[in-house]
Phi, psi and omega in degrees: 000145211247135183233153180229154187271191199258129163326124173219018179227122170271043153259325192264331162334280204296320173309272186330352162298289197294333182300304225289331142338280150334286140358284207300304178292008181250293178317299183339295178311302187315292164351283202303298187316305201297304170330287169347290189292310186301320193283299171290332149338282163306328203262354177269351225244087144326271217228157153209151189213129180191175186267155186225136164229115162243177196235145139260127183243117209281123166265347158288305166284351177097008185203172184224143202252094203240156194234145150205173182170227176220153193226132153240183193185121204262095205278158176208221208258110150081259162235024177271114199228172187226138195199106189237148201243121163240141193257124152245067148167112041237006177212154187283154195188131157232154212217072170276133139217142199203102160098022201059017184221124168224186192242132171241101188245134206254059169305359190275299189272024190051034193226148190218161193228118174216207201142195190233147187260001154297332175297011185050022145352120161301339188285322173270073136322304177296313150320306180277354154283332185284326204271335139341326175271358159248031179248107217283173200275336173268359178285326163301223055177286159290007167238293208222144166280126192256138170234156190262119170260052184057186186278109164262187175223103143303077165076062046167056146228144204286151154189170182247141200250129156218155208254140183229100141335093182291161194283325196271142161286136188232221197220353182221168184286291183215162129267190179229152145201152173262114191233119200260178177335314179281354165085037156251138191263119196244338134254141174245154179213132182241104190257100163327157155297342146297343190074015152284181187234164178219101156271173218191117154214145199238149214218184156038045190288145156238131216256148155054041209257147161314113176233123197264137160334279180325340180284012192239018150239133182198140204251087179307126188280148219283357203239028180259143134299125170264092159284072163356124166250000000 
């Protein structure tokens, strides 16, 4: 967060006010636009399928934990989203949540991990970056204070980056997302009350694509463990 020092001729006050007044009310439009651009996005949004990396970051030690593989994802009422994650690096991992509930299931060890994803789970990370893209502008709105951090660059395409600030207490401090033209959030980030992190970017998107129900189903070999998560 950016600080400033204290002002001490009240003519450079008052100038620093009416900009920063401005500013704000510049930002605001932008906001609307973007919220805006996303809500026709979503009611236009089937289905997606693309390839995904996320990073998890230890903020203590300091190091990241990064995965990748592919997600497909189905939108539904709110952040209730249908979502299957197959992880192939740096280990097979596949990841469904379907219905408030998900399953993480581990064949190198035999284990599958499931629980409900309201419980803020680390294990659905992912799930709460994909469900920002079925979430409507007054549902953004009423969740979180949104701030426009400006114009990036993702793999050489502009996008607009905003920090979105819950209203409400949550398991986490805040999030990000990245949002490109067409008003699809193509990366995200979630920063714990610890300061660890979750980025999210979704990369080779197909938009509206067959995506078959059953694949948000999975039928676990009889020698897996079930973990609570």
């Amino acid at each position: 967060m950016k600080t400033f020092s204290k002002l001490l001729i009240p003519a450079v006050a008052i100038a620093f006010f009416f900009t920063a007044f401005g500013a704000q009310q510049t930002n605001a439009q932008v906001v609307n636009e973007i919220l805006k651009r996303m809500e026709t996005h979503a009611k236009a949004l089937s289905s997606v399928r693309s390839k995904i990396t996320m990073s998890q970051h230890d903020s203590v030690l300091d190091d990241y934990d990064v995965k990748k593989g592919t997600v497909n994802y189905l939108p539904g009422k709110g952040r209730d989203v249908y979502v299957r994650v197959d992880w192939t690096n740096p280990v097979q991992e596949v990841l469904i949540v379907a219905g408030g509930r998900y399953v993480l299931y581990r064949p190198v060890i035999k284990q599958a991990v499931t629980g409900k994803t309201s419980d803020g789970s680390k294990n659905t990370k992912t799930d709460g970056a994909l469900a920002f893209m079925n979430m409507s502008k007054a549902q953004l709105q009423a969740n979180y204070s949104i701030v426009y951090q400006g114009v990036e660059k993702i793999g050489g395409k502009e996008v607009w980056h905003l920090q979105l600030n819950p209203k409400t207490k949550t398991s986490y401090k805040f999030s990000e997302i990245w949002v490109d033209g067409d008003g699809m959030p193509i990366q995200s980030k979630t920063v714990e009350k610890n300061n660890d992190s979750a980025t999210i970017l979704l990369d080779s998107i197909e938009k509206n694509v067959t995506i078959k129900g059953s694949i948000f189903k999975l039928d676990l070999p009889k020698d897996v463990k079930i973990i609570d998560g």
